[in-house]
C-alpha positions in Angstrom: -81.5 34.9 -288.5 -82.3 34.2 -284.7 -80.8 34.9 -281.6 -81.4 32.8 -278.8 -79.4 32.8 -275.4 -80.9 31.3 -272.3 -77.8 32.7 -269.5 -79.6 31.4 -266.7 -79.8 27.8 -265.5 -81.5 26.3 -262.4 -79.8 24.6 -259.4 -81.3 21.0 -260.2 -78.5 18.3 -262.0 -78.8 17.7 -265.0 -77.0 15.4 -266.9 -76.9 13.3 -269.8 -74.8 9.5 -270.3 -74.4 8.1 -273.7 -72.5 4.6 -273.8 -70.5 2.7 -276.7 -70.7 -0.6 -275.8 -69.7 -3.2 -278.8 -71.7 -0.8 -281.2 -75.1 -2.2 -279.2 -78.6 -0.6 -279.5 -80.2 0.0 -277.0 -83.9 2.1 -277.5 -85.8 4.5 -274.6 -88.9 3.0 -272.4 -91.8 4.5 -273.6 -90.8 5.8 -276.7 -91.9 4.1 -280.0 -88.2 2.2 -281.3 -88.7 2.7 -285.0 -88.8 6.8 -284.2 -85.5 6.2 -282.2 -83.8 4.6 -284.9 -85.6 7.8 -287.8 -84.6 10.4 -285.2 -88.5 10.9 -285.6 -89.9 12.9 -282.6 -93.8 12.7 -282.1 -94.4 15.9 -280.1 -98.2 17.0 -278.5 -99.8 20.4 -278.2 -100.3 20.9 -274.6 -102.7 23.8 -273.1 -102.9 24.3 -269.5 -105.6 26.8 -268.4 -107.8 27.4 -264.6 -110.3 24.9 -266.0 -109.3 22.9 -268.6 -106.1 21.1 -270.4 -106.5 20.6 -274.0 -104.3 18.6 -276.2 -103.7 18.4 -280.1 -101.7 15.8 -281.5 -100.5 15.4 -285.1 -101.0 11.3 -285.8 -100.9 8.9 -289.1 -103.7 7.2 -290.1 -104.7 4.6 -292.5 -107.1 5.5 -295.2 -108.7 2.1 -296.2 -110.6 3.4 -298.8 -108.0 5.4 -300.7 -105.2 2.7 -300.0 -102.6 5.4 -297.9 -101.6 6.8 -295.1 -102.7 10.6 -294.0 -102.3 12.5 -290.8 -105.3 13.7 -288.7 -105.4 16.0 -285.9 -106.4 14.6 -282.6 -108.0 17.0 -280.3 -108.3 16.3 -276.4 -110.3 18.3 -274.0 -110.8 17.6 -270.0 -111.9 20.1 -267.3 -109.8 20.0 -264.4 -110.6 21.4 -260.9 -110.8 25.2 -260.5 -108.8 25.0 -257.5 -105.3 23.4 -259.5 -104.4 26.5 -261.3 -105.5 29.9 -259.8 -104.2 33.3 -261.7 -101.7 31.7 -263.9 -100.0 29.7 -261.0 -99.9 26.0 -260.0 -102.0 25.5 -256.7 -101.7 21.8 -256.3 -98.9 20.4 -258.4 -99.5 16.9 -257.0 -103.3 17.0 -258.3 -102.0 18.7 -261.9 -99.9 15.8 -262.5 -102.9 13.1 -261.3 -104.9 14.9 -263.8 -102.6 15.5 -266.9 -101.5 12.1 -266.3 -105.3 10.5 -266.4 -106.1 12.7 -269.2 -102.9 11.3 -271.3 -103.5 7.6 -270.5 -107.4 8.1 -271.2 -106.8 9.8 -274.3 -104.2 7.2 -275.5 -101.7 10.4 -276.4 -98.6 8.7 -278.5 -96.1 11.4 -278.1 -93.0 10.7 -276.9 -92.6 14.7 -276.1 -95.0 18.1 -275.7 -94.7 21.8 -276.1 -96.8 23.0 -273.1 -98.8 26.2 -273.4 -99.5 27.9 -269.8 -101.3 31.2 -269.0 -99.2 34.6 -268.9 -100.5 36.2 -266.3 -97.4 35.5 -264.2 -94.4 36.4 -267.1 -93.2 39.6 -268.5 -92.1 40.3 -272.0 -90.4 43.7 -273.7 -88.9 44.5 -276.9 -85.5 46.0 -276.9 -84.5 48.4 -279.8 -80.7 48.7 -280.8 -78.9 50.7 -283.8 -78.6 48.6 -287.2 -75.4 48.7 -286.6 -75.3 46.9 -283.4 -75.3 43.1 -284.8 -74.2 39.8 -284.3 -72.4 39.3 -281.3 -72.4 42.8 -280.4 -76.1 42.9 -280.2 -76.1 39.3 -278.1 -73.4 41.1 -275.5 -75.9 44.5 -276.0 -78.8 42.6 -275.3 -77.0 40.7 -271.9 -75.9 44.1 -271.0 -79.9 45.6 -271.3 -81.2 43.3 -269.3 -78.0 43.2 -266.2 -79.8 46.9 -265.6 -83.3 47.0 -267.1 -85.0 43.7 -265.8 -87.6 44.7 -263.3 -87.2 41.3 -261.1 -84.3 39.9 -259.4 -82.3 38.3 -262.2 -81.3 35.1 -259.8 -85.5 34.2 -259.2 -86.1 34.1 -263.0 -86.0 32.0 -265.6 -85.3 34.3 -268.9 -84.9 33.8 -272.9 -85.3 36.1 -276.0 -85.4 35.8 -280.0 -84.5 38.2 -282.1 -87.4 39.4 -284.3 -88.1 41.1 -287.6 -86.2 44.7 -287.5 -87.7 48.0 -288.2 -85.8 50.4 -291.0 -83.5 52.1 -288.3 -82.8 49.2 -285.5 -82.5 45.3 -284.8 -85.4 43.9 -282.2 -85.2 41.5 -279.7 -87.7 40.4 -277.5 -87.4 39.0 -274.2 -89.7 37.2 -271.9 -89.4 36.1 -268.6 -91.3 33.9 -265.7 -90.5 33.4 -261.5 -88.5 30.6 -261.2 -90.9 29.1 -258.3 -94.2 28.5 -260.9 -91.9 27.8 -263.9 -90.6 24.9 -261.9 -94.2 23.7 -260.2 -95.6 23.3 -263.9 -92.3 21.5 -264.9 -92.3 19.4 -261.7 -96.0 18.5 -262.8 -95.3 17.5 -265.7 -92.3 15.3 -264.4 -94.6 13.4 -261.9 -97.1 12.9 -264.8 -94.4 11.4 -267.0 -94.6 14.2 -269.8 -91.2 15.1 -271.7 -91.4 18.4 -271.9 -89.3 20.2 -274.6 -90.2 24.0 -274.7 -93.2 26.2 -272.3 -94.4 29.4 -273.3 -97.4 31.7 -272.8 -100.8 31.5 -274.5 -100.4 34.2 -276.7 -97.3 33.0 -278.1 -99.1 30.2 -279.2 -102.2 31.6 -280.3 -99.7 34.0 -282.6 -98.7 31.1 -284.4 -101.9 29.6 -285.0 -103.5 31.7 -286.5 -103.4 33.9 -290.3 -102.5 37.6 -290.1 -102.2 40.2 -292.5 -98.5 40.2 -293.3 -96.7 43.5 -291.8 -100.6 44.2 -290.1 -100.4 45.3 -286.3 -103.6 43.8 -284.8 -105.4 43.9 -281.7 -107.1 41.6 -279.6 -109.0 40.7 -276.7 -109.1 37.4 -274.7 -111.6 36.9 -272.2 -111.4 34.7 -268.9 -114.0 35.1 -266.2 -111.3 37.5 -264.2 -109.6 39.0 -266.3 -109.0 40.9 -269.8 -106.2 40.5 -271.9 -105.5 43.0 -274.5 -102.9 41.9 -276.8 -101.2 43.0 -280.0 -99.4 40.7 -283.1 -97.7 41.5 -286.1 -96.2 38.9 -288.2 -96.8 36.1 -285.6 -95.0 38.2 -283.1 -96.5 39.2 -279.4 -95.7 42.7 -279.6 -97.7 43.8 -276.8 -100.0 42.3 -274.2 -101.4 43.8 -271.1 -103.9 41.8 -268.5 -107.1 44.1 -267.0 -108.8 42.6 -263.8 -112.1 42.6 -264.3 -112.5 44.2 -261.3 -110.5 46.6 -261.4 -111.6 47.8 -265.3 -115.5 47.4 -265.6 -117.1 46.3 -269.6 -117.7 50.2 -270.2 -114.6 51.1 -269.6 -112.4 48.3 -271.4 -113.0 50.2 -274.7 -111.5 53.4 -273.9 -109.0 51.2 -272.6 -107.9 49.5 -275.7 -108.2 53.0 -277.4 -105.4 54.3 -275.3 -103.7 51.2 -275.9 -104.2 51.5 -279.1 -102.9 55.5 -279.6 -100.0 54.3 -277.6 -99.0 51.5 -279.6 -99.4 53.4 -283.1 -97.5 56.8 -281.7 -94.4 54.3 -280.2 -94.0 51.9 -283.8 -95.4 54.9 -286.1 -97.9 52.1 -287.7 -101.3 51.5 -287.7 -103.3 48.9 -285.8 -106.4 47.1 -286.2 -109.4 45.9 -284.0 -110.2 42.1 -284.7 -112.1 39.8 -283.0 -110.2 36.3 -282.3 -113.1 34.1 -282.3 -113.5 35.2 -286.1 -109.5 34.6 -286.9 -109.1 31.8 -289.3 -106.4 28.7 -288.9 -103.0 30.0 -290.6 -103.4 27.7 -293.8 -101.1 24.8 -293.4 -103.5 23.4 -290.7 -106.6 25.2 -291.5 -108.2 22.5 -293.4 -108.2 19.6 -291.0 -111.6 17.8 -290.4 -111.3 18.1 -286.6 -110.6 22.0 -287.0 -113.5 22.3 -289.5 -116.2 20.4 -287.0 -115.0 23.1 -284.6 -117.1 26.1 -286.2 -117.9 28.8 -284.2 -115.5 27.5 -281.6 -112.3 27.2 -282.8 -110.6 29.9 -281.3 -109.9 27.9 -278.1 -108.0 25.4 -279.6 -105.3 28.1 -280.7 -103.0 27.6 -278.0 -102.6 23.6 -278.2 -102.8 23.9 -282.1 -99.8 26.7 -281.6 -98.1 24.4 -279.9 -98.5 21.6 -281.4 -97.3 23.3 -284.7 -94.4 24.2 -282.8 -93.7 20.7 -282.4 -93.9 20.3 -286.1 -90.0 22.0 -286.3 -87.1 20.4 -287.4 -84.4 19.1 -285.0 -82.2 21.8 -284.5 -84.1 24.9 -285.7 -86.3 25.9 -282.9 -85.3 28.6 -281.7 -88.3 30.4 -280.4 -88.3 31.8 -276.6 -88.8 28.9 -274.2 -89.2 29.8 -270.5 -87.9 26.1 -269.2 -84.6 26.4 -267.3 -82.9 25.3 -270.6 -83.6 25.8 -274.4 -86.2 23.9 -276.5 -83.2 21.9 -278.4 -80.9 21.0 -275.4 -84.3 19.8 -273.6 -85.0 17.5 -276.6 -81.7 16.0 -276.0 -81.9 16.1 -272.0 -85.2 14.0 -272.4 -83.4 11.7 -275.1 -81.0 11.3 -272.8 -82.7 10.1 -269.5 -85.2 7.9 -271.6 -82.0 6.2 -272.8 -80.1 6.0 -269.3 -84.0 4.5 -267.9 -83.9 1.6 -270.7 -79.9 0.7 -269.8 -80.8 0.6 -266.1 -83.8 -1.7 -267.0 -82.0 -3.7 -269.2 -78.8 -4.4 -266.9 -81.3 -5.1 -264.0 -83.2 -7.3 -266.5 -80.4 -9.6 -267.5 -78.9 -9.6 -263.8 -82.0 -11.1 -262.7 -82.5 -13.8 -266.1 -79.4 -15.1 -264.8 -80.1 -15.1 -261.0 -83.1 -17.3 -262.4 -81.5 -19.5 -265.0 -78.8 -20.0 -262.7 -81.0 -20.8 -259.8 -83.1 -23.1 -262.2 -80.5 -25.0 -263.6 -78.9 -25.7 -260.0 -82.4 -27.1 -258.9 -82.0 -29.3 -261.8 -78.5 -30.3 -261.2 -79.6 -31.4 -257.8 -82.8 -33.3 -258.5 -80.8 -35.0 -261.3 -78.3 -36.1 -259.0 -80.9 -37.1 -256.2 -82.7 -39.2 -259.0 -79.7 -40.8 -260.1 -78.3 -41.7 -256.4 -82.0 -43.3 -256.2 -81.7 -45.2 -259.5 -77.9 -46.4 -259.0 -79.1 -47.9 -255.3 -82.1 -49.4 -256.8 -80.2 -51.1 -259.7 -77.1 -51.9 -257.5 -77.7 -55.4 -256.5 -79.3 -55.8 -260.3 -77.8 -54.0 -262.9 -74.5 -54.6 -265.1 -71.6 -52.5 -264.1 -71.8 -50.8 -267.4 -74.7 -49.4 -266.5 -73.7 -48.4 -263.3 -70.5 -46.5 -264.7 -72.7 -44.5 -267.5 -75.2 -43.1 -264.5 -72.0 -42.1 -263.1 -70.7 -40.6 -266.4 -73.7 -38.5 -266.9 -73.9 -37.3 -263.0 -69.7 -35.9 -264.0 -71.1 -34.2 -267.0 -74.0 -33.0 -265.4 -71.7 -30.9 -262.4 -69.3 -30.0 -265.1 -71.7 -28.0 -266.8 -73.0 -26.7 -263.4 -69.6 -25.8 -262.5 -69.2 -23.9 -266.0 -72.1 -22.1 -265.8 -70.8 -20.6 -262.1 -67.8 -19.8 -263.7 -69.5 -18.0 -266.8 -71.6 -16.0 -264.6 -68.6 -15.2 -262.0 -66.5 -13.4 -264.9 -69.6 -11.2 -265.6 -69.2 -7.5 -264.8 -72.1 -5.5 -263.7 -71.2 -2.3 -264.9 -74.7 -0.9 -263.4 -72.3 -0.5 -260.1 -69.9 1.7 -262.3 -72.8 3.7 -263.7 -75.2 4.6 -260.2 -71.3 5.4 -258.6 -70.7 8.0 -261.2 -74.1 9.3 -261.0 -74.0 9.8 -257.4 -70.8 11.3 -257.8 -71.7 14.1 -260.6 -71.7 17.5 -259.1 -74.1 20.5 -260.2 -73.0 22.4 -262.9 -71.4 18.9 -265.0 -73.1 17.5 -267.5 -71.8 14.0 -269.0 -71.9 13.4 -272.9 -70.1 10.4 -273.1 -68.8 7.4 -271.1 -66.5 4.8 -272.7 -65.1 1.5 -271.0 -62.6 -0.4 -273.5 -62.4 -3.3 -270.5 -62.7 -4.3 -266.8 -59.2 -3.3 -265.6 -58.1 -0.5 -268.5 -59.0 2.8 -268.5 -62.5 4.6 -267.8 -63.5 7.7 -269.7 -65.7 10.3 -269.4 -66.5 13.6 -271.8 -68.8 16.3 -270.9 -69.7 20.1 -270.6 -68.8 22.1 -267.5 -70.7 25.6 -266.1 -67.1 26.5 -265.3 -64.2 25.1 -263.8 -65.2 25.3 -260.0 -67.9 22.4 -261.1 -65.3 20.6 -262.5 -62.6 20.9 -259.5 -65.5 20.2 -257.5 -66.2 16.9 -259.8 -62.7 15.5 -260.6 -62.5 16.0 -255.9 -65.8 14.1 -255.9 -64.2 11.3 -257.9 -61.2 11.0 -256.3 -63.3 10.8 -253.1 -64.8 7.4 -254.5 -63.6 4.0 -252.9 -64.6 2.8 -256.2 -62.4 4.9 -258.4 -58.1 5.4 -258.3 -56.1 7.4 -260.6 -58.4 10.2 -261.6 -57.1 12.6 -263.9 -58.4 15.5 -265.5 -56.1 17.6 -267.8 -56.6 21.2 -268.0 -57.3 22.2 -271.1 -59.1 25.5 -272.8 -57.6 27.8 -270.3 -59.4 30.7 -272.3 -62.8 29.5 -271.9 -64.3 30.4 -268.9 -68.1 29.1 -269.2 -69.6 25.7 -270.9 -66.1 24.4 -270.6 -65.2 20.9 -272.0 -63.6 18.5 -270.1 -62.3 14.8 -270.5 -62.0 12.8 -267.2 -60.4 9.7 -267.0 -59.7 6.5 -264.1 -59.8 2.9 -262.8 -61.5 0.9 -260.9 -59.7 0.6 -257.3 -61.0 -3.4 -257.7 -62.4 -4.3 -260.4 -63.3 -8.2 -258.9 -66.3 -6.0 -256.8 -68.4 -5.5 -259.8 -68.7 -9.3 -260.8 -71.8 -11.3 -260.5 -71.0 -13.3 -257.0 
């Protein structure tokens, strides 16, 4: 059983729209239409270090030979600039971006999502012990209550989120990490720009810890080398259970040893259990993934691929079971469904702006028609006036009636059109922070309009049913009060009418 309770949420909006609309289907841009329809998400392996991005990607592939389909690993790796990511932070978001974006399109990367790996030397992580017989809720409210007074950071400038872990004899565990709001948001900004769905970010390490075999119930040690620094880290069970960063100025080559002996003693005297020294270029693949020809070429060298292939295997979980620390603003599963979400509100916009403008142009074309039709018949009946029959003279005329009849029918078609894009950029503009939309349904033009969402708490949603009413587009708003208990993540069920519905036809 895992815990997982991300309690706080940035200031940005974010929202999600889902339509029913005659039972249509509509698919995401950018997102492959037979994985929308499976529920399929094709997720990358994203490592983001001073001087280099890595990617590993989990792809089908058509074996000729043997008459089936396989999956290979797809490994990506492109230096960046030095001067992008400097001690774990984001220097120049704008040229990140440039370059994860060239690096995606270059490498021809179809996923639809990624689980980004990003250096720790910027987040802190601790492992709280409580009594066996805190549990359950008890031990979420425990855990809430820890870090209110134990948190050595302001809690409003960080983003936070823990898992509960395998217990000891005598207590439950729970670890919790943390990051500064201010670089968690200029590697998710990035990423944004770069146009990267981004459904979990966590540290190196975690990801290394799920890359590679351990000893089950072994404590070991490691070391991870970068020109500046030193990072000592312990794992146990695919756990980070202890990680501390030396500058390598600050602890010379001769004294990192004694170093990770006191570490070492420490950690052993603390857990009462004994830890070992291993190297982690000499760590093998944990065996689901270790026998992959891309790994295999990688001899001698495959330790630093461990945090995009521990990513990327994160990637690998189910819908609706990962529940593994994430250090976005939101949790791994409600970002899947954020990302879902504005892929799908992208493809509605496109498509209403789409068929607005195939009947701007039919429209137009047919009218050009109409008129050089009716120009070449006026031209015809003048020539053949003196000449021809009056029978022929009254079928021209026939045909030039028909002709602005259907003109006149396809005004009217097009006149009776709503554009319901008008009623969807109106309630987008007027959606407050703190209100996110799960559903909007419209049963016709002049009936009733209703939306169904999630609320922080119930200042967001006076604040939104005031913003509505505030709307020349919208009359009679009304919100009933309902769940009077529930103070947070309140639902809510909004509901109006257009003020004049005849502005949102085609004119």
């Amino acid at each position: 059983m895992q815990i997982k309770n991300l309690v706080y949420y940035n200031d940005r909006k974010h929202y999600a729209v889902y339509f029913e609309i005659l039972n249509s289907s509509c698919f995401p841009p950018q997102m492959n239409i037979l994985n929308l329809l499976t529920k399929e998400k094709r997720v990358a392996g994203v490592e983001v270090s001073d001087a280099v991005v890595r990617i590993a990607f989990l792809r089908e592939r058509k074996n000729k030979r043997l008459k089936k389909t396989d999956i290979e690993l797809v490994l990506v790796e492109e230096p960046i600039n030095d001067d992008i990511i400097m001690e774990g932070q984001v220097a120049d978001p704008g040229l990140l971006s440039k370059s994860l974006k060239s690096i995606w399109n270059k490498a021809h990367i179809e996923a639809d999502y990624a689980i980004v790996s990003i250096p720790g030397d910027t987040t802190y992580s601790r492992i709280f012990s409580f009594p066996k017989s805190v549990a359950g809720q008890r031990l979420t409210e425990a855990m809430k209550l820890a870090v209110s007074y134990q948190l050595p950071m302001k809690i409003e400038s960080t983003y936070l989120d823990w898992e509960q872990i395998p217990s000891t004899r005598s207590s439950n565990q729970i670890i919790l990490s943390t990051i500064p709001k201010k670089i968690a948001e200029s590697y998710i900004d990035a990423l944004d720009v770069a146009g990267i769905k981004t459904l979990a970010l966590e540290t190196h390490l975690s990801s290394i810890a799920r890359a590679i075999k351990l000893k089950p119930g072994q404590a070991t040690i490691f070391t991870k080398k970068t020109p500046d620094t030193t990072t000592v880290f312990i794992l146990k069970d695919g756990i980070l259970r202890f990680s501390r960063m030396l500058p390598n100025r600050v602890v010379s080559e001769k004294e990192l040893a004694e170093e990770i002996r006191r570490i070492k003693t420490a950690f052993e005297a603390e857990g009462e259990e004994n830890a070992v020294e291993e190297s982690l270029e000499n760590m093998p693949v944990c065996d689901d993934y270790a026998n992959y020809p891309e790994l295999m070429k990688q001899e001698g060298e495959k330790s630093r691929w461990f945090p995009a292939l521990g990513a990327v295997i994160r990637g690998q979980i189910e819908e609706g079971q990962d529940n593994i620390i994430s250090l976005l603003p939101v949790g791994t599963e409600e970002a899947y469904t954020y990302q879902k979400a504005a892929a799908f509100m992208g493809l509605v916009r496109n498509l209403t702006i789409g068929v607005s403008v195939f009947f701007m142009i039919a429209f137009l074309g047919f009218h050009l028609f109409v008129v050089s039709l009716a120009e070449s018949s006026a031209k015809a009946s003048a020539t053949l006036s003196e000449t021809s029959p009056l029978g022929e003279l009254t079928e021209k005329e026939n045909l030039i009636t028909h002709t602005n009849d259907l003109s006149e029918t396809a005004q009217n078609i097009l006149s009776t059109t709503p554009m319901w894009s008008t009623v969807l950029t109106e309630v987008t503009n007027r959606t407050v922070d703190g209100i996110t939309i799960s559903r909007f349904v419209a049963s016709s033009i002049n009936g009733k309009i209703d939306l169904t969402g999630i609320a922080r708490d119930r200042l967001a949603i006076n604040q939104f049913k005031k913003s509505l009413q505030e709307s020349a587009m919208f009359t009679g708003v009304d919100l009933p009060i309902t769940n009077l208990e529930q103070k947070g993540n309140v639902p809510f069920t909004v509901s109006f009418s257009l003020s004049d519905p005849s502005t949102i036809y085609y004119k």
